[in-house]
mmCIF file of the C-alpha atoms, coordinates in Angstrom:
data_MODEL
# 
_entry.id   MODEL 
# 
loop_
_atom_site.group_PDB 
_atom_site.id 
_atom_site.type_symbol 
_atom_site.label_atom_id 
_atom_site.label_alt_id 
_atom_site.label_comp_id 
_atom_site.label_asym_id 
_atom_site.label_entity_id 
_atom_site.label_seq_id 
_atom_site.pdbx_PDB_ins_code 
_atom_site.Cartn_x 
_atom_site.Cartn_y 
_atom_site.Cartn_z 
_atom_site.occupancy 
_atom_site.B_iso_or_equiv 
_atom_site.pdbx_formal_charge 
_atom_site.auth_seq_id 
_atom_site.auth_comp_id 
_atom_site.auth_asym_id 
_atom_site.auth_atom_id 
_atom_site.pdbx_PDB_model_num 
ATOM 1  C CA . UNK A 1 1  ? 86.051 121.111 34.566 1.00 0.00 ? 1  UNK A CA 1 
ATOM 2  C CA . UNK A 1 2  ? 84.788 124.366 34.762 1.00 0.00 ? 2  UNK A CA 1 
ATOM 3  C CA . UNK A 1 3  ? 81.149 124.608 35.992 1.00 0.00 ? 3  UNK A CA 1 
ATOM 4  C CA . UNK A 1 4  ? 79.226 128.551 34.944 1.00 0.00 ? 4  UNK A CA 1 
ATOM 5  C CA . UNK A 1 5  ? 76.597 129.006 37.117 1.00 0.00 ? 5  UNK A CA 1 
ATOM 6  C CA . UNK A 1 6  ? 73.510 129.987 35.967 1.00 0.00 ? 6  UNK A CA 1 
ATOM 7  C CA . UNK A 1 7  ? 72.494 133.696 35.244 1.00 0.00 ? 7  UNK A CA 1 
ATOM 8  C CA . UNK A 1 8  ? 69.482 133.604 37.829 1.00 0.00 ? 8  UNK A CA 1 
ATOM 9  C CA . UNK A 1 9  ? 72.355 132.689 40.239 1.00 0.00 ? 9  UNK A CA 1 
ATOM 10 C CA . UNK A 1 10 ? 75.390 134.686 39.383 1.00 0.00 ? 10 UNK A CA 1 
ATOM 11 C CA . UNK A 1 11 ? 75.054 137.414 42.111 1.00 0.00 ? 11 UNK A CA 1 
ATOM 12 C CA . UNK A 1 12 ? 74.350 134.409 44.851 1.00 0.00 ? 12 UNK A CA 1 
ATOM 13 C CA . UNK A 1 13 ? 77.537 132.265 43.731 1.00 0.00 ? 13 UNK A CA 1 
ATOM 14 C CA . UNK A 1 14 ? 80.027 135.737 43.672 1.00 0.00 ? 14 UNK A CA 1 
ATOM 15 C CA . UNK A 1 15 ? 78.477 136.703 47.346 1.00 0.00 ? 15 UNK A CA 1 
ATOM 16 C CA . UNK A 1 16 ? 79.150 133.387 48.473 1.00 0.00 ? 16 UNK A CA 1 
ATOM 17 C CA . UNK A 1 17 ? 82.861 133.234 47.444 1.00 0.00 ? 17 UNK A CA 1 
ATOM 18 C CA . UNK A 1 18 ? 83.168 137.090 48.802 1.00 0.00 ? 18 UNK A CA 1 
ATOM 19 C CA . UNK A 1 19 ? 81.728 135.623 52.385 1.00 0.00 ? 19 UNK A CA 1 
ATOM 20 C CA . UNK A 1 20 ? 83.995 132.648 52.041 1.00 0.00 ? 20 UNK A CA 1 
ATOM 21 C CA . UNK A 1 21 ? 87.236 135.084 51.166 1.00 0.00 ? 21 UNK A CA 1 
ATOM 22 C CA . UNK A 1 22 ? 86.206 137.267 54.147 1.00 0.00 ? 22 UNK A CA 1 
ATOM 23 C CA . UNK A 1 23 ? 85.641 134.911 56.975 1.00 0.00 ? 23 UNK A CA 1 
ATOM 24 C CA . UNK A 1 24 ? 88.909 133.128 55.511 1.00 0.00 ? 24 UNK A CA 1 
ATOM 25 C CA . UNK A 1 25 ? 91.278 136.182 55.404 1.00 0.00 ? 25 UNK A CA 1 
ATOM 26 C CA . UNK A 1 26 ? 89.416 137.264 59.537 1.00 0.00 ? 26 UNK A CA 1 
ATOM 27 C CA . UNK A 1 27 ? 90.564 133.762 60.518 1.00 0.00 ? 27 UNK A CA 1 
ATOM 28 C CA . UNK A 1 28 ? 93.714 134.437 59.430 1.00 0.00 ? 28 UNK A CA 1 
ATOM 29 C CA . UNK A 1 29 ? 93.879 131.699 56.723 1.00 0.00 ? 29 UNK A CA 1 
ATOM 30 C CA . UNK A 1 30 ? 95.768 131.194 53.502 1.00 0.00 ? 30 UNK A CA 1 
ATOM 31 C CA . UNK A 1 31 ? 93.604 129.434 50.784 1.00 0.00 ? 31 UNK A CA 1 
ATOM 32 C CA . UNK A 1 32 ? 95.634 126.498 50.824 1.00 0.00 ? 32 UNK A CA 1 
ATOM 33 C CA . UNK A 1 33 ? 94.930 126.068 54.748 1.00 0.00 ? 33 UNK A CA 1 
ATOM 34 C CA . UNK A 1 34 ? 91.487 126.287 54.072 1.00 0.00 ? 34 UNK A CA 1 
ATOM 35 C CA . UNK A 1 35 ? 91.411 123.700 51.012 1.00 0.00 ? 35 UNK A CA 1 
ATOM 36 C CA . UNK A 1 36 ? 93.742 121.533 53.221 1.00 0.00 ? 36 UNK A CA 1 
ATOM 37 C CA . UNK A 1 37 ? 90.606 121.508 56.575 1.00 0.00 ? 37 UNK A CA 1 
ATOM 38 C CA . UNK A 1 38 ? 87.985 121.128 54.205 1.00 0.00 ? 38 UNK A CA 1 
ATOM 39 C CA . UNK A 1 39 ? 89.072 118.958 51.976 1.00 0.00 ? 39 UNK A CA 1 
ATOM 40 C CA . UNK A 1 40 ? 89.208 120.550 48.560 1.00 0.00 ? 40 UNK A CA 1 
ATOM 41 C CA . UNK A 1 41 ? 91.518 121.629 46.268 1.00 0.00 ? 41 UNK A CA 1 
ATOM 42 C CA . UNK A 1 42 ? 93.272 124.874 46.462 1.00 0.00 ? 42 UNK A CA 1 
ATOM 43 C CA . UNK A 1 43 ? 92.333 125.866 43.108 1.00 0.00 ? 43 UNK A CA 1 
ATOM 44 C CA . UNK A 1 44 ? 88.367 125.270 43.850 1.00 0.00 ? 44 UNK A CA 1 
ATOM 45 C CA . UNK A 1 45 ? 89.025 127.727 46.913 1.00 0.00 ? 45 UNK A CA 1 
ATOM 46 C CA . UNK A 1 46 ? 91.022 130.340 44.690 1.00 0.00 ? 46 UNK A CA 1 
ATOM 47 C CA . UNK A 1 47 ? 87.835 130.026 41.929 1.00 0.00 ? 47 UNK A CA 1 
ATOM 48 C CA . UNK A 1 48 ? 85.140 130.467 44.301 1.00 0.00 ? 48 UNK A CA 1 
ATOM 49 C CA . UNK A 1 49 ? 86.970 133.446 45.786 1.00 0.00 ? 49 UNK A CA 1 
ATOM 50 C CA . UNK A 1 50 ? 87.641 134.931 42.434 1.00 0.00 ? 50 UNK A CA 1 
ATOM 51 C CA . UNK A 1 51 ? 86.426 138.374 42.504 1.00 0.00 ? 51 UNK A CA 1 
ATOM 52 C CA . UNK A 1 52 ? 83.115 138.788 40.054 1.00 0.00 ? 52 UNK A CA 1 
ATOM 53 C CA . UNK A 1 53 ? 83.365 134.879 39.101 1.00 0.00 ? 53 UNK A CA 1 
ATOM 54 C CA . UNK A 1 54 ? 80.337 132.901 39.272 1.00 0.00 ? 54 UNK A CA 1 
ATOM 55 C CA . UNK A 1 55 ? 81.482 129.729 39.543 1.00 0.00 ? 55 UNK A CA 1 
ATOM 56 C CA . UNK A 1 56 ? 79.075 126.388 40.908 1.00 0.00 ? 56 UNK A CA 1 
ATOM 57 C CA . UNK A 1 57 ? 80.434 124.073 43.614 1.00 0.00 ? 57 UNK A CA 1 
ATOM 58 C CA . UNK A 1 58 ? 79.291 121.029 45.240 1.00 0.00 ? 58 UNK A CA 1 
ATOM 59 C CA . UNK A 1 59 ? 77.260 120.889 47.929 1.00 0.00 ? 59 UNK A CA 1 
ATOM 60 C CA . UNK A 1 60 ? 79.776 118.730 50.165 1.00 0.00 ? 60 UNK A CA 1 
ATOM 61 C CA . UNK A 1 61 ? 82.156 120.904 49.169 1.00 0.00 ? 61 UNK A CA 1 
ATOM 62 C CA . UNK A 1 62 ? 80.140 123.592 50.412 1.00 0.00 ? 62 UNK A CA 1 
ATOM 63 C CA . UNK A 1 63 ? 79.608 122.049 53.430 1.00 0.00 ? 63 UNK A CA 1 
ATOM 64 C CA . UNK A 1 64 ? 83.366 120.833 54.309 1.00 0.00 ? 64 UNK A CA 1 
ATOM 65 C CA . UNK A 1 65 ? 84.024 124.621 53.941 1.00 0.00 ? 65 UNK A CA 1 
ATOM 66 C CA . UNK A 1 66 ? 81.607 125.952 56.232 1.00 0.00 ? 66 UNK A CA 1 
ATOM 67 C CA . UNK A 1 67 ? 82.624 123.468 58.692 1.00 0.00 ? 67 UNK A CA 1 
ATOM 68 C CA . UNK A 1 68 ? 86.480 124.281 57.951 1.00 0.00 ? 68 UNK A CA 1 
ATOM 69 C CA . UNK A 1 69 ? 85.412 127.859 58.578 1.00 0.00 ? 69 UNK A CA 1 
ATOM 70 C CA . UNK A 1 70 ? 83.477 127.027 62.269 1.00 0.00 ? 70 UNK A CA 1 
ATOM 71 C CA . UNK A 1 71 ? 80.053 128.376 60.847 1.00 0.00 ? 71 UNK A CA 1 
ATOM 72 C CA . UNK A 1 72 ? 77.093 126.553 59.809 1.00 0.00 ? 72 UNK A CA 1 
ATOM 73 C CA . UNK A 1 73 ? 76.398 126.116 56.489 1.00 0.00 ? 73 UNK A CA 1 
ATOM 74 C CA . UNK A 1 74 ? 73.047 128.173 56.510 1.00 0.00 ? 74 UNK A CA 1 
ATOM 75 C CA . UNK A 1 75 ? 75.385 131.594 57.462 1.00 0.00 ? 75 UNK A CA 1 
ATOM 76 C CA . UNK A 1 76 ? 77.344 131.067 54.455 1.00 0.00 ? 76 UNK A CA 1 
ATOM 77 C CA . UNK A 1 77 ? 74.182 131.706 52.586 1.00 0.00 ? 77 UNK A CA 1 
ATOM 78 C CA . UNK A 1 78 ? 72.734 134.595 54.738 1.00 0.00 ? 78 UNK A CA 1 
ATOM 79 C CA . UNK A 1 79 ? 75.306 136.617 53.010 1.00 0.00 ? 79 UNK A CA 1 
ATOM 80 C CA . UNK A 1 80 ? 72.702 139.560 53.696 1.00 0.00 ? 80 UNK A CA 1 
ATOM 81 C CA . UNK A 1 81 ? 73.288 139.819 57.669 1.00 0.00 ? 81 UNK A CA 1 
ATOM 82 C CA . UNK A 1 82 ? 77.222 139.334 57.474 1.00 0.00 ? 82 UNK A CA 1 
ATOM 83 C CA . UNK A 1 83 ? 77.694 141.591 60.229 1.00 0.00 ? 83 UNK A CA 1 
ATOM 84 C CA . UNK A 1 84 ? 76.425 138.738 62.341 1.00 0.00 ? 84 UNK A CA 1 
ATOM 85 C CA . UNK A 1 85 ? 78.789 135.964 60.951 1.00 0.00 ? 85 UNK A CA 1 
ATOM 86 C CA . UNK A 1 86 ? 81.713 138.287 61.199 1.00 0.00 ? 86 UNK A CA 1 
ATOM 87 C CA . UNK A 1 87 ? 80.997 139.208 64.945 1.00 0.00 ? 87 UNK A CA 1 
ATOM 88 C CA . UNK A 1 88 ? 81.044 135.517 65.973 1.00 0.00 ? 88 UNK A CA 1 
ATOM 89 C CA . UNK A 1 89 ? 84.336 135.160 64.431 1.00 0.00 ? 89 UNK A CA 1 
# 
């Protein structure tokens, strides 16, 4: 099931899957590495990273994947000061 996410929230959901793609691809990931440490589908990774997609997750889904990507979940959402969460890569 597809979940939209709201309007007020597009630009939020599409940054988040554009951090989530990025810290992926620096760790040298595939997708389906990534679904397999946080444990998710490959498909939910591959929707969230879909370029201009809005598209709502869970939260423990958001947190598996900050965990399977070593950050805390908090960086995921400061989008805004990436430079700092690619560094500590």
């Amino acid at each position: 099931m597809r979940k939209e996410a709201s309007f007020k929230n597009r630009d939020r959901f599409i940054q988040m899957g554009a951090t989530i793609s990025t810290l992926r691809k620096i760790q040298g990931m595939s997708q389906e590495k990534l679904a397999e440490k946080a444990n998710v589908s490959r498909s939910l990774i591959s929707t969230i990273e879909a370029p201009n997609v809005a598209h709502s997750f869970s939260m423990d889904s958001f947190f598996n994947i900050a965990d399977a990507l070593g950050v805390e979940p908090y960086e995921l959402l400061k989008a805004a000061n990436f430079d700092d969460i690619i560094n500590k890569s």
